[in-house]
C-alpha positions in Angstrom: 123.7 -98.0 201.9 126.8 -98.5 200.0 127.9 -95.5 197.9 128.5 -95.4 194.7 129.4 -92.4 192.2 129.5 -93.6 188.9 127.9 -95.8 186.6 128.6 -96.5 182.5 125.4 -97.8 181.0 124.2 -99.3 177.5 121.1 -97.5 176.8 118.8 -98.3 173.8 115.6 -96.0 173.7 112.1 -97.2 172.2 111.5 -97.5 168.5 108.9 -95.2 166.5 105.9 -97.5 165.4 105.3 -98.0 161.9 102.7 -95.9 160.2 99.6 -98.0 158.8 98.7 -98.4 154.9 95.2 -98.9 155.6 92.7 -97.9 153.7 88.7 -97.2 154.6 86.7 -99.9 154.1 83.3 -100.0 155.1 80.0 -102.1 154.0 78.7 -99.0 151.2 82.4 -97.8 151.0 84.4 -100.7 149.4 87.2 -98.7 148.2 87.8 -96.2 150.5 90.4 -93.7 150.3 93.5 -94.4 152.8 93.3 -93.9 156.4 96.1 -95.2 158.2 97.4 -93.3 161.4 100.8 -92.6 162.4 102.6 -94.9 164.5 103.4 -93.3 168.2 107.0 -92.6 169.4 108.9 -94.6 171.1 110.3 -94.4 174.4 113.0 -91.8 175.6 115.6 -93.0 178.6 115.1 -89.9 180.8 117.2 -88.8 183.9 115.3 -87.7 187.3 116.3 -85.4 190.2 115.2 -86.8 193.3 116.5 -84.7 196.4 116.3 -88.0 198.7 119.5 -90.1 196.8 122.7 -89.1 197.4 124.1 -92.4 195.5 124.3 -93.9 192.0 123.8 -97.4 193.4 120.9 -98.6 191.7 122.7 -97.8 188.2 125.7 -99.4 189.4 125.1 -102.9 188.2 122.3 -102.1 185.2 124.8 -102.6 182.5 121.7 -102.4 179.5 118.7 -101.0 179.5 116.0 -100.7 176.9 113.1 -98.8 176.6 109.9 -100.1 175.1 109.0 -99.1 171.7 105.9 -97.0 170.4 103.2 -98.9 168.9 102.0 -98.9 164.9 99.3 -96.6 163.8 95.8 -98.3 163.4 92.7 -97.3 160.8 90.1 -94.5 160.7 93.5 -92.5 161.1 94.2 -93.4 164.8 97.4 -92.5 166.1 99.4 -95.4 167.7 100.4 -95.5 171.8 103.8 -93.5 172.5 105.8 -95.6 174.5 106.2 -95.4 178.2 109.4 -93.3 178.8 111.5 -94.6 181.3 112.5 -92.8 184.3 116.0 -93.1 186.2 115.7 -91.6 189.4 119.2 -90.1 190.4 120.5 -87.8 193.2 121.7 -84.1 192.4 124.3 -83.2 191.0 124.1 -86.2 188.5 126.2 -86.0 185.3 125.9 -87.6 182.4 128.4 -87.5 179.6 128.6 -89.6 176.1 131.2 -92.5 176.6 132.8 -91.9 173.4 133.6 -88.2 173.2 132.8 -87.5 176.9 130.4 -84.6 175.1 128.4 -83.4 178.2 124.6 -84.3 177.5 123.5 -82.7 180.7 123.3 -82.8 184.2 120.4 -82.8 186.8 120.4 -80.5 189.7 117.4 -80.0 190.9 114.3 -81.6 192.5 112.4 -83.3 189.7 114.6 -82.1 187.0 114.3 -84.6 183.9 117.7 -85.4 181.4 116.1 -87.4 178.6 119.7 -89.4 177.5 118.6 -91.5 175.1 115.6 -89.8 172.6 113.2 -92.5 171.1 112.3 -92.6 167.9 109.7 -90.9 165.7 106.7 -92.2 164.7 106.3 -93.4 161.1 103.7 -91.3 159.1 100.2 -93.4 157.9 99.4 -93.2 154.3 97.5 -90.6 154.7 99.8 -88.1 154.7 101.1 -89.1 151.5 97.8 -88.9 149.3 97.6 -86.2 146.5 95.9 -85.4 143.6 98.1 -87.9 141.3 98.1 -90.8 144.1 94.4 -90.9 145.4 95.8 -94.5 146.7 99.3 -94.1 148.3 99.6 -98.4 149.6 102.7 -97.3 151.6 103.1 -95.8 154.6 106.4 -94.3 156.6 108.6 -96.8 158.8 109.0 -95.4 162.3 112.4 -93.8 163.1 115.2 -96.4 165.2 115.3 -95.1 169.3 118.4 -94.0 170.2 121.2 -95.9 171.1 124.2 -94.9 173.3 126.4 -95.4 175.9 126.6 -93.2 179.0 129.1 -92.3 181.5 127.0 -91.2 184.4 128.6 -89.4 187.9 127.6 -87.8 190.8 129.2 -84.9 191.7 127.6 -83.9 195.7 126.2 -80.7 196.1 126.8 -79.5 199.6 127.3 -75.9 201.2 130.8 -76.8 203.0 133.0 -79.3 201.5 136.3 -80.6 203.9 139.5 -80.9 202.2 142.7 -82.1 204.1 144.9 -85.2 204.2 144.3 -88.4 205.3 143.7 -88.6 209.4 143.4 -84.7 209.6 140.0 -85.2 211.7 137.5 -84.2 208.6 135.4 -87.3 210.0 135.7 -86.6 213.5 134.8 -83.1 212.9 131.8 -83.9 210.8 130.5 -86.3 213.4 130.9 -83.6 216.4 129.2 -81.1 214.4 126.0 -82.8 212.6 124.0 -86.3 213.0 126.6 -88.0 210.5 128.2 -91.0 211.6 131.2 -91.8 209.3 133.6 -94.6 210.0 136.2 -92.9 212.4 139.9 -94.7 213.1 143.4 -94.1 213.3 144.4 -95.1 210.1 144.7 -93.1 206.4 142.2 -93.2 204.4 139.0 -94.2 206.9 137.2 -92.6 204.7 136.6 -94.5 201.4 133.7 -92.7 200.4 132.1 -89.0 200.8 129.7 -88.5 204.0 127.4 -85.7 204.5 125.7 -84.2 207.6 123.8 -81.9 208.1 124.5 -78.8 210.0 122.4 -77.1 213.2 122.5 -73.5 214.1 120.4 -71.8 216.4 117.8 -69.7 215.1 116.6 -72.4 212.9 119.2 -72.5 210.5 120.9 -74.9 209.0 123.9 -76.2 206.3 125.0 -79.2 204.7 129.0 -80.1 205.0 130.5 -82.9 202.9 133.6 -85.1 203.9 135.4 -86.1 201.1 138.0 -88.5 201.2 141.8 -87.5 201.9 144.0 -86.0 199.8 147.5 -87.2 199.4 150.5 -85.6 196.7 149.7 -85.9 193.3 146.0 -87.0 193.7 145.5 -84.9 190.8 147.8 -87.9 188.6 145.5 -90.0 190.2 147.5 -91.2 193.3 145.6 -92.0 196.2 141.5 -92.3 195.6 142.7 -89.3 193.5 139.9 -88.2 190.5 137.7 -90.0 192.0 137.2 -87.7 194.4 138.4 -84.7 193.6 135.5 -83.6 192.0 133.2 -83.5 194.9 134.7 -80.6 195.7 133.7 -79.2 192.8 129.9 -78.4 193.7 130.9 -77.5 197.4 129.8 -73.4 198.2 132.8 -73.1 201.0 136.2 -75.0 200.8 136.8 -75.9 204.7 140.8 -76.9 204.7 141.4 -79.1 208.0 144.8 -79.4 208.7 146.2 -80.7 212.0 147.7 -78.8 214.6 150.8 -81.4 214.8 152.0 -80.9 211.7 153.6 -78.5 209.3 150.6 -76.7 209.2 151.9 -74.0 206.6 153.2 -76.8 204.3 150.5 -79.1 204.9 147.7 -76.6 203.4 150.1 -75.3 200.4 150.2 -78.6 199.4 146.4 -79.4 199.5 146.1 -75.7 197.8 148.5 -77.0 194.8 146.3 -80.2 194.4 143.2 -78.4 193.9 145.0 -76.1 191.9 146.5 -78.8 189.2 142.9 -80.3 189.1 140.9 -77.3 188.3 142.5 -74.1 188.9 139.2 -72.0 189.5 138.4 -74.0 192.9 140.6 -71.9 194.6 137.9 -68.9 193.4 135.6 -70.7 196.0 135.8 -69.2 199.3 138.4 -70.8 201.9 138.9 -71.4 205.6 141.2 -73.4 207.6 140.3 -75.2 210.5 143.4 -76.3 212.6 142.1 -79.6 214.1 143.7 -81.3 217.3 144.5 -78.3 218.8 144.2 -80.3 222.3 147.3 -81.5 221.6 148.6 -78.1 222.5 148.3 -76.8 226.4 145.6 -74.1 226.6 144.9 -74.7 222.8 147.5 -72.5 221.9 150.2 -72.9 218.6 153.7 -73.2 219.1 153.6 -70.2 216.4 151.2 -68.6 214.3 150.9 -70.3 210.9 151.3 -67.9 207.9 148.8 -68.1 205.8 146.7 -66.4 203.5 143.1 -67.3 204.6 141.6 -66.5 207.7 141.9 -69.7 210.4 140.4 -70.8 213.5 141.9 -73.8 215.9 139.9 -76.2 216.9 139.2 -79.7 218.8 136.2 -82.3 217.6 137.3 -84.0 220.9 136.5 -81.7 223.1 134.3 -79.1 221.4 136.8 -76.4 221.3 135.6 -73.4 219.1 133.1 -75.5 217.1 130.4 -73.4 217.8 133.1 -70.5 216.6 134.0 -72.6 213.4 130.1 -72.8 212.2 129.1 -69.3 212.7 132.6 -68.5 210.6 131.4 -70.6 208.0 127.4 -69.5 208.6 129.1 -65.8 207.6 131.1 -66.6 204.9 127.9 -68.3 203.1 125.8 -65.5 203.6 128.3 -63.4 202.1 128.3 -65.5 199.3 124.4 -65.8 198.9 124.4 -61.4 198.9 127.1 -61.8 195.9 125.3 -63.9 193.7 
């Protein structure tokens, strides 16, 4: 399935029905006072969480969509049928924001959790609301109100425990593949990884955690270099920031550059609890650095190729999200 994060749709929701003018009329009762019913509302755009998406791809290509409108009141004061609200079905962490202002209308992060973006409109009152005791025969009843219409930015921002950060060819994807089922697209090349993979993680003891791989970060992805924005907020919803930086390279520069990225884009990221994997460390005899890189969050070396302190690396992060679960 092809991923896709974002979608801007035209939405136009149902129309309230008319309310009726009708009046009674019956074979002894030929003039009847008025009994028209209201008309029914029409039909809100709503969003849906559903737990089993992790992609906007069915929005992708919708570029309208209308809801259908409520039906007019009928006689003897009957209420006319509400239109059918329709439901958009979208993964967590779904977003959706006016196009215009970019106001935030809401977002949807849980199972079943319903957004209406687009209200429909009232109902138009039957004549029966408006008789009184100097219009026994009001002959006019209430149009219903217009649904609403707007267009929507809608995003996906993934919600997973663990979220990898590092530059392109760091071994995020290698090291997601060695440590859940996830099979992401793995070559020697920057920027493998077009799109954000997640896997799931086993522990012993039954327990489990969800790591997301999120495309690499280059300089000045925050200006938008690089899949830049795009991106960038993935990491937003992530519980536990898991810098992988390799062990060939300046690893001290390396993660203070990543750490000013994050920093540029939102600054309270770096609230988020950090650790730094130091990937490839089978380039180096016995696993050892040449020197101890300085610093300022804890760090564990390790090698996707050949298992090296994997087991190490999820217990690490295992701890650090318990830790986090006691704080909140």
């Amino acid at each position: 399935m092809r991923f896709a994060d974002y979608a801007k749709i035209y939405l136009k929701a149902g129309n309230g029905g008319s309310g009726s003018a009708h009046f009674r009329r019956e074979k002894y009762i030929p003039k009847g006072g008025p009994d028209g019913g209201d008309g029914g509302r029409g039909a809100h755009i709503i969003l849906r969480g559903n737990a089993n998406m992790n992609t906007l791809l069915d929005l992708r290509y919708k570029k309208y969509i209308k809801a259908p409108h409520g039906m007019p009141g009928g006689k003897q004061q009957s209420t006319g049928k509400s239109g059918e609200d329709l439901i958009l079905p979208v993964p967590l962490g779904t977003i959706a924001y006016e196009f215009e202002t970019r106001k935030l209308i809401g977002e949807v992060t849980e199972e079943g959790q319903e957004l209406i973006i687009a209200k429909g409109g009232k109902g138009g009152l039957g004549n029966t609301h408006f008789k009184s005791s100097t219009n026994q025969t009001p002959r006019y009843a209430q149009p219903g109100e217009p649904g609403e219409e707007i267009v929507v930015e809608i995003e996906l921002k993934l919600i997973a425990d663990v979220g990898l950060v590092g530059f392109p060819n760091a071994g995020k994807s290698t090291l997601l593949a060695a440590t859940s089922a996830a099979r992401p697209k793995i070559a020697d090349y920057p920027f493998t990884t077009l799109e954000p993979n997640l896997g799931v993680v086993q522990l012993p003891d039954y327990r489990s955690f969800v790591i997301a791989d999120i495309p690499g970060i280059i300089e000045e992805a925050h200006q938008g270099k690089g899949l830049g924005l795009r991106f960038l907020r993935h990491i937003e919803r992530n519980r536990v920031l898991l810098f992988v930086v390799a062990a060939n390279t300046d690893i001290k520069a390396e993660y203070e550059i990543l750490l000013e990225e994050l920093r540029q884009y939102r600054a309270d990221l770096l609230e988020k609890p950090r650790l730094l994997a130091i990937s490839k460390a089978d380039l180096h005899p016995g696993y050892e650095l040449p020197e101890e890189p300085q610093v300022d969050i804890p760090y564990v070396t390790i090698s996707a190729a050949s298992g090296h302190n994997l087991d190490a690396l999820k217990e690490m992060l295992w701890m650090m999200m318990q830790t986090i679960s006691e704080d909140e």
